[in-house]
C-alpha positions as CSV (number, residue, x, y, z in Angstrom):
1,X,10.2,3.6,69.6
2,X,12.6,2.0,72.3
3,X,13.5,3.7,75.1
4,X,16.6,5.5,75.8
5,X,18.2,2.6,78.1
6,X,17.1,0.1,75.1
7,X,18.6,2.8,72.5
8,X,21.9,2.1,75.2
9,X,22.1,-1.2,75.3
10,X,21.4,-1.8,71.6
11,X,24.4,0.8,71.2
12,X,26.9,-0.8,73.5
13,X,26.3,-4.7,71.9
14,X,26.8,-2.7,68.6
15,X,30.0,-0.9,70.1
16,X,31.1,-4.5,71.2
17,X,30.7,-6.8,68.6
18,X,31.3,-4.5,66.2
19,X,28.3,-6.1,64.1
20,X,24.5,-4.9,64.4
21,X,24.2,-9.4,63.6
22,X,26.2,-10.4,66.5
23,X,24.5,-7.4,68.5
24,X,21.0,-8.8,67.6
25,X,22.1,-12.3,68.9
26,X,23.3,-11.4,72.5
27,X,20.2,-9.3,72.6
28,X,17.9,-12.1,71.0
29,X,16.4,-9.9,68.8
30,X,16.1,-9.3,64.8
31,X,19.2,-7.4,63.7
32,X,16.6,-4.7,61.7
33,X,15.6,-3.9,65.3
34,X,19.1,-3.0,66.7
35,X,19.7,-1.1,63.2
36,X,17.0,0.9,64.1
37,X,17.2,1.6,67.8
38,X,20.5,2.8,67.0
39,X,19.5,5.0,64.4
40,X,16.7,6.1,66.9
41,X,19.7,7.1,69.5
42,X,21.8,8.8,66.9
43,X,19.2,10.6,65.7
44,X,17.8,12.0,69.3
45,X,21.6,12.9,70.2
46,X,22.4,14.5,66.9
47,X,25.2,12.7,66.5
48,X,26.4,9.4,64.1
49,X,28.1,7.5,66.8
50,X,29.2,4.4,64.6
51,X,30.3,3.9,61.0
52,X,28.9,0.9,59.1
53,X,30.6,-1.1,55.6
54,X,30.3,-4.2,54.6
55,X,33.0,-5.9,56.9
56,X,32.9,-4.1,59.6
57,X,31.1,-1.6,62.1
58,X,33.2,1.3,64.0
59,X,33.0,3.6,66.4
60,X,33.2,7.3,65.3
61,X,35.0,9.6,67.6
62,X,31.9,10.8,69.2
63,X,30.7,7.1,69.4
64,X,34.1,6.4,71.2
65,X,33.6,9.4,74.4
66,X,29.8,8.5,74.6
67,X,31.0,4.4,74.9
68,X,33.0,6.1,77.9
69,X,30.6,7.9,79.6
70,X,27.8,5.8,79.6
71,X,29.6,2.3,80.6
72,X,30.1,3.2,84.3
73,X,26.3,4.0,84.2
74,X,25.4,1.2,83.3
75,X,27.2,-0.9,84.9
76,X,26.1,1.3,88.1
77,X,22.3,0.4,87.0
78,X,23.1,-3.2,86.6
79,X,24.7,-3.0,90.3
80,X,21.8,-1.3,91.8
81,X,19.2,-4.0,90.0
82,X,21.0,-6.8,91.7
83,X,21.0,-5.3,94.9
84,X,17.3,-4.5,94.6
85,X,17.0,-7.8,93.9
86,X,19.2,-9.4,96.6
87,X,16.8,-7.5,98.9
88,X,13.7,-10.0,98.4
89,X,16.3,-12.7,99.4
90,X,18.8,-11.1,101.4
91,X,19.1,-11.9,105.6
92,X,21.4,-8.8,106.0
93,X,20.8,-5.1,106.5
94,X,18.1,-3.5,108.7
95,X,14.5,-4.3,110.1
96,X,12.9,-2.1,112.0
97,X,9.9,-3.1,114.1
98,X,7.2,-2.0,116.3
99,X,5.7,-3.9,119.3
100,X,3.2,-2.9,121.8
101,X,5.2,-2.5,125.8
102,X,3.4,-5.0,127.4
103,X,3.8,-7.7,124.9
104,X,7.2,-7.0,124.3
105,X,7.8,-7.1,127.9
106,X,6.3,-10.3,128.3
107,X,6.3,-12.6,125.3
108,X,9.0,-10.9,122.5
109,X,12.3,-11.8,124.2
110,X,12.5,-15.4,123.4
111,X,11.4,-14.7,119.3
112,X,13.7,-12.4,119.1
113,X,17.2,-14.4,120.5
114,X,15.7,-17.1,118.1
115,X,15.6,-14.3,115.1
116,X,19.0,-13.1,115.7
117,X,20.7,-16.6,115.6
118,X,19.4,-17.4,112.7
119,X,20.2,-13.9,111.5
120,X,23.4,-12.8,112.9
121,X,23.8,-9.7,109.6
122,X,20.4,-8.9,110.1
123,X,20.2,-5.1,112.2
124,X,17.3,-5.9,114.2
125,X,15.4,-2.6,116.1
126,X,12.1,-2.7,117.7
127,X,10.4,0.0,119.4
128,X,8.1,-0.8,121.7
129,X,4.9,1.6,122.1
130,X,1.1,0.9,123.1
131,X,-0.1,4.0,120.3
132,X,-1.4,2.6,117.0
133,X,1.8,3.6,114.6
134,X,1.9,4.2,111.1
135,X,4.3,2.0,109.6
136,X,4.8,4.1,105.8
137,X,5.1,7.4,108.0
138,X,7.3,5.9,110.8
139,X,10.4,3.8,108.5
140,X,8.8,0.7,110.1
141,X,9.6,-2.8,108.3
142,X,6.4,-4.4,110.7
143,X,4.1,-3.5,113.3
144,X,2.5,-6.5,115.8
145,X,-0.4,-4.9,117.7
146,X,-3.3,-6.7,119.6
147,X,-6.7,-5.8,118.7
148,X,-9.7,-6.7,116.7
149,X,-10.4,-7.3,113.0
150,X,-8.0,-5.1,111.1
151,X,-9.6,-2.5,109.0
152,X,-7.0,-0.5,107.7
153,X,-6.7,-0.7,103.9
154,X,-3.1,0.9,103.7
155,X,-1.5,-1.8,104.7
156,X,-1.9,-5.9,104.6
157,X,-1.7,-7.9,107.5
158,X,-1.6,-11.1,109.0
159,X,-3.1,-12.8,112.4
160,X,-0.9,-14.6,114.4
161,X,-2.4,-15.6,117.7
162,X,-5.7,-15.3,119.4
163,X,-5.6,-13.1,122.5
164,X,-7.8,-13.9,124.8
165,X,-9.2,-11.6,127.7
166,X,-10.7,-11.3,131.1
167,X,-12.6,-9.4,133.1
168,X,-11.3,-9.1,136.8
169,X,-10.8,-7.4,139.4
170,X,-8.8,-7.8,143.3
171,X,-10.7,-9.8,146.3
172,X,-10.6,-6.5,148.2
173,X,-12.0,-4.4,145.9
174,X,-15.1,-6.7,145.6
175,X,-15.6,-6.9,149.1
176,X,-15.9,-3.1,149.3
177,X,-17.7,-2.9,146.3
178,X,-19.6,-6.2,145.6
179,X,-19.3,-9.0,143.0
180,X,-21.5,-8.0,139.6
181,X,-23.2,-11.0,138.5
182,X,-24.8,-10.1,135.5
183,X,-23.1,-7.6,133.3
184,X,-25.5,-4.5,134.3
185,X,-24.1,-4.8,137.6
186,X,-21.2,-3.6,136.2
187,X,-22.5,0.4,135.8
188,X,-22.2,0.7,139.5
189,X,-18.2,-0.5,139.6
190,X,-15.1,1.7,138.7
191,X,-13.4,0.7,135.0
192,X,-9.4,0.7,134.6
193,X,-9.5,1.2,130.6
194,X,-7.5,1.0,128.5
195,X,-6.9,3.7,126.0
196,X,-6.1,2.3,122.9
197,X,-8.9,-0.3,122.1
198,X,-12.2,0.5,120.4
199,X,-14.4,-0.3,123.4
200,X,-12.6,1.8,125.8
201,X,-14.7,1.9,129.2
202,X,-17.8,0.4,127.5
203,X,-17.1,-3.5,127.3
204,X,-19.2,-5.8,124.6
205,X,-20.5,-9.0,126.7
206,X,-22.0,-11.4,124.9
207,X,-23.9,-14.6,126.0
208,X,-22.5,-17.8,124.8
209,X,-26.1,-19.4,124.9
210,X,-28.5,-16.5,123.8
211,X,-25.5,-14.9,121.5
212,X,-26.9,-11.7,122.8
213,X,-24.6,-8.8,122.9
214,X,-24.5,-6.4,125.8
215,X,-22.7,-3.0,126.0
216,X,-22.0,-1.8,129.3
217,X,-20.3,1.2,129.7
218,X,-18.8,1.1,133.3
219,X,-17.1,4.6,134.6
220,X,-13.7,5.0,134.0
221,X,-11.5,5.8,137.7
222,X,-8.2,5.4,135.6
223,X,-8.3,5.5,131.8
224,X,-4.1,4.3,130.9
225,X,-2.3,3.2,127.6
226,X,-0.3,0.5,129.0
227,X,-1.9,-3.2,130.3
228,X,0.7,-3.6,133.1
229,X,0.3,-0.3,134.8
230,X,-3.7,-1.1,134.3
231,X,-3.0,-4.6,136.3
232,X,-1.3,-3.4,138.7
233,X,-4.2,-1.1,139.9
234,X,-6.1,-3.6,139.4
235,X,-4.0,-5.8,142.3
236,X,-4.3,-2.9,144.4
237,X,-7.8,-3.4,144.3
238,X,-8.4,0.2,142.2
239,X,-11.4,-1.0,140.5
240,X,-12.2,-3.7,137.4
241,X,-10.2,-3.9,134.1
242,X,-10.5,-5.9,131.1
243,X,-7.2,-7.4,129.7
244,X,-5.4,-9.7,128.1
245,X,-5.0,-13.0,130.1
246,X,-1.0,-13.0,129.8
247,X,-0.8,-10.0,131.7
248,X,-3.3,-11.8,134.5
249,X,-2.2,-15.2,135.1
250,X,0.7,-14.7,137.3
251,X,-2.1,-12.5,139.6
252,X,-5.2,-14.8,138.9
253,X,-3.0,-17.9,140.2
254,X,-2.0,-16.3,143.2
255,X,-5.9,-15.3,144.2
256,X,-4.9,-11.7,144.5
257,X,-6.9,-11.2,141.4
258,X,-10.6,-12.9,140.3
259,X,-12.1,-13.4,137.2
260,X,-15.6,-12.0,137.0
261,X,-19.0,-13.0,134.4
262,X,-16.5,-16.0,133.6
263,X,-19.9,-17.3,131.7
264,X,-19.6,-14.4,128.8
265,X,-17.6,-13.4,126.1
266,X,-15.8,-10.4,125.2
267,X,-14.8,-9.3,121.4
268,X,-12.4,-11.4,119.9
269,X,-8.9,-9.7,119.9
270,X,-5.8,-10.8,117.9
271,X,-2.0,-10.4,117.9
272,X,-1.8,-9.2,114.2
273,X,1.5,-8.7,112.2
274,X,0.9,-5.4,109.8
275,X,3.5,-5.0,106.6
276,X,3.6,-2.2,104.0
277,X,1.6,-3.2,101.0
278,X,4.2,-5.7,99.6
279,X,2.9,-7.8,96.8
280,X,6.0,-11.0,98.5
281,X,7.5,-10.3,102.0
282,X,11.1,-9.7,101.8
283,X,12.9,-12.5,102.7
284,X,14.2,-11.2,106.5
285,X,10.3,-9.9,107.0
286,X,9.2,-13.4,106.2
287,X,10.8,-14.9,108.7
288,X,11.1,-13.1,111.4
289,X,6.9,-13.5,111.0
290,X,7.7,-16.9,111.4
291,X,9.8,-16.6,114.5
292,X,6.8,-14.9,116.1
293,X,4.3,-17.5,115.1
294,X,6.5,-20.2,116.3
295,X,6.7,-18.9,119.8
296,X,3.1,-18.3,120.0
297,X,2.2,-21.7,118.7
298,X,-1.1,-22.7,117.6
299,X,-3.1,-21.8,120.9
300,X,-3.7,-18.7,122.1
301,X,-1.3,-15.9,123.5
């Protein structure tokens, strides 16, 4: 049995051709299959909505005022398909994204300007936040957060640029405190952490050589949210901190800060775009993923 928008549509190429064979040609279908998808919908409503001879098909008067009514809807539903479809391709209408602070701050300007040129009907809104959101509960297009291996299944996601990290700390902090040269030392020094990532105050250090891992949790004076507030105590010689490098280099250059155990590893950590579960990006999504890649090239951040 057809549905009732089939039953409609059979109706209305009945109701214009004024011939179930002409009907069955527009639709590309057998004409015994419009004759009975009408008759399905006559017989649902109650109602004989067209009169059939020999030369000709007609619309009864109830035929005529249903005709009315249900064009408009129609065509409404036809509208409203087009536009849905328009939206896979479309570079217009709204994109809402969310960016950690520091990163924004430091790296998103230049992606964007290049975005909104090549997007000029595109309304573009990012909110810029260090707490992991959820992008189904928070009418977010995208999310780009730094950290490690995504795990979260609600959503897919894409890397975009390896983050790398350092340990350091100010030259006046380590003359009052001392320079740790293997990563034990590191239990006896005060940890700026930050809040959001998985190892917190205790920091993963792994030997290039052995490939032996080493957790080390080092006591936390200031535990913060937000990686420039973390390297700025860090330049006022508050203790060590563990962070990405582009919030370091300007400070490591200058010798106000020093990078410590250069000869281990930390876990890898990544700037990763996260979408809803789209099975294709919309087209606008697409590429403003592609204006982000561009800008962080193929090295890392």
């Amino acid at each position: 049995m057809a549905g009732q928008l089939e039953q409609i549509a059979a109706f209305l190429a009945v109701a214009d051709a004024h011939s179930f064979t002409q009907a069955a040609q527009q639709l590309a279908v057998a004409p015994s299959s419009v004759t009975r998808t009408v008759g399905e919908l006559e017989a649902r409503l109650g109602v004989q909505l067209l009169v059939r001879t020999t030369r000709r098909v007609s619309l009864t008067q109830a035929g005529t005022a249903f005709r009315d009514q249900v064009l408009p809807l129609v065509g409404g539903l036809a509208r409203a398909q087009d536009d849905v479809r328009a939206f896979q391709t479309s570079l217009k209408g709204r994109l809402r994204v969310s960016a950690p602070l520091s990163f924004g701050l430091h790296a998103l300007a230049a992606p964007l300007v290049r975005f909104k040129q090549r997007t000029p009907d595109i309304d573009l809104q990012i909110s810029l936040t260090d707490r992991f959101v959820d992008i189904l509960t928070d009418d977010l297009d995208m999310a780009l957060r730094i950290s490690g291996t995504p795990t979260d299944l609600s959503t897919i996601w894409r890397k975009i640029a390896p983050v790398p990290r350092s340990l350091v700390a100010a030259p006046a902090y380590l003359a009052r405190r001392g320079t740790p040269l293997v990563p034990g030392d590191l239990r006896e020094h005060s940890a700026l952490a930050y809040a959001h990532l998985a190892d917190g105050d205790q920091w993963q250090l792994t030997d290039p050589e052995s490939g032996l891992t080493e957790p080390v949790r080092v006591p936390a004076t200031f535990t913060c949210d937000n990686g420039d507030l973390l390297a700025q105590l860090a330049l006022a010689g508050e203790g060590i901190t563990l962070l990405p490098d582009f919030l370091l280099r300007d400070g490591i250059a200058a010798g106000r800060l020093v990078r410590l155990l250069p000869g281990w590893r930390t876990p890898d950590i990544w700037l990763t775009a996260y979408f809803p579960p789209y099975r294709r990006l919309p087209a606008a999504l697409d590429l403003f993923t592609s204006c982000i890649e561009d800008a962080m090239g193929a090295g890392p951040l």
